[in-house]
C-alpha positions as CSV (number, residue, x, y, z in Angstrom):
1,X,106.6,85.2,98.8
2,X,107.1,82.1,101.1
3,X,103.8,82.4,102.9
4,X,102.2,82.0,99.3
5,X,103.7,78.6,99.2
6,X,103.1,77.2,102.6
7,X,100.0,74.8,102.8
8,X,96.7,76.9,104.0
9,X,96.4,75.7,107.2
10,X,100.0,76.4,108.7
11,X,99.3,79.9,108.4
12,X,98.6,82.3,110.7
13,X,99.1,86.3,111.0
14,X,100.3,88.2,113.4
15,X,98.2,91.7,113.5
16,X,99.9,94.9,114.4
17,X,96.8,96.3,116.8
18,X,96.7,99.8,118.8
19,X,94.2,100.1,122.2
20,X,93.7,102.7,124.5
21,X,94.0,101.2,128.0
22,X,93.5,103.9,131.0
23,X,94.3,106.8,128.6
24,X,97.7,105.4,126.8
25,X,98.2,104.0,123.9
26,X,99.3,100.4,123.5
27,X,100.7,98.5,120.9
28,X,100.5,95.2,120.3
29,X,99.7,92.1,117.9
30,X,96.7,89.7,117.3
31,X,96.7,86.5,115.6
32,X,94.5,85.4,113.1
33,X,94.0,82.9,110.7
34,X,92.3,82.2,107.4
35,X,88.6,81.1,107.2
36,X,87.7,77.2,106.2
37,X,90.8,76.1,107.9
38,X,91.6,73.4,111.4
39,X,92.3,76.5,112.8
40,X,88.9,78.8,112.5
41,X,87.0,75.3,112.5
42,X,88.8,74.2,116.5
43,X,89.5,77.0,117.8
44,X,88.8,80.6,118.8
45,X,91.1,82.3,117.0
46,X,89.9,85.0,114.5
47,X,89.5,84.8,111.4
48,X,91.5,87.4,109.2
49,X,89.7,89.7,106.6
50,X,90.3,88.9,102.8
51,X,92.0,92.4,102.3
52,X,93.9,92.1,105.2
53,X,95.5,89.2,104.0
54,X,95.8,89.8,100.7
55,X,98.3,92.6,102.1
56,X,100.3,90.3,103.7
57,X,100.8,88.3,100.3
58,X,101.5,91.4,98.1
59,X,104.8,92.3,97.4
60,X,106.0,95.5,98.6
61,X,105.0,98.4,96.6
62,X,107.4,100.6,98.0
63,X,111.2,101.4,97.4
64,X,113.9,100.6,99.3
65,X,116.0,104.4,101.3
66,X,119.1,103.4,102.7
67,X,119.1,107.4,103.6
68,X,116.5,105.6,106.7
69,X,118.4,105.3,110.1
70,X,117.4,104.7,113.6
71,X,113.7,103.8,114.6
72,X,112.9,104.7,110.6
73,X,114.9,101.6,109.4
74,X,112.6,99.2,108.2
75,X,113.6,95.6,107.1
76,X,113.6,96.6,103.2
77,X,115.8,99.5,103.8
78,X,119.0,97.1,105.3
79,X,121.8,97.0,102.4
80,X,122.7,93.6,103.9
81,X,119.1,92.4,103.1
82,X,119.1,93.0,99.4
83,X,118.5,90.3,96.8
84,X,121.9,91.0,94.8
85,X,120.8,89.6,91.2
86,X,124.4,90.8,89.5
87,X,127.1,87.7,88.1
């Protein structure tokens, strides 16, 4: 993975969050940042959980269904996107 080879303090995540605002559901993001870094030490921003991160770093467990279409699509599931490893 790239991010596992970018220096420690360039990084920062971008959260997938949920909150109810006047009964509805929104969706948005939250960035955070690793602890002991110029970015927890000078600023406000929070600072992400271990675990969290860690699952940003793991490789994806799961396999790739080009049978996904529409809104079900994800990233891993694009043909066009696929490390091709054959001569």
């Amino acid at each position: 993975m790239v991010v596992s080879q970018v220096p420690v303090d360039t990084v920062i995540f971008a959260v997938p969050e949920q909150q109810a605002i006047q009964g509805s559901i929104i969706k948005g993001v939250s960035f955070r940042c690793l602890s002991d870094t110029w970015c927890s030490d000078h600023t406000k921003m929070p600072i992400i959980a271990k675990g969290k991160a860690l699952s940003f770093l793991q490789p994806i467990a799961e396999k790739r269904d080009f049978s996904r279409r529409g809104a079900d699509r994800r990233v891993i599931d694009r043909e066009d996107l696929q490390l091709n490893l054959d001569p």
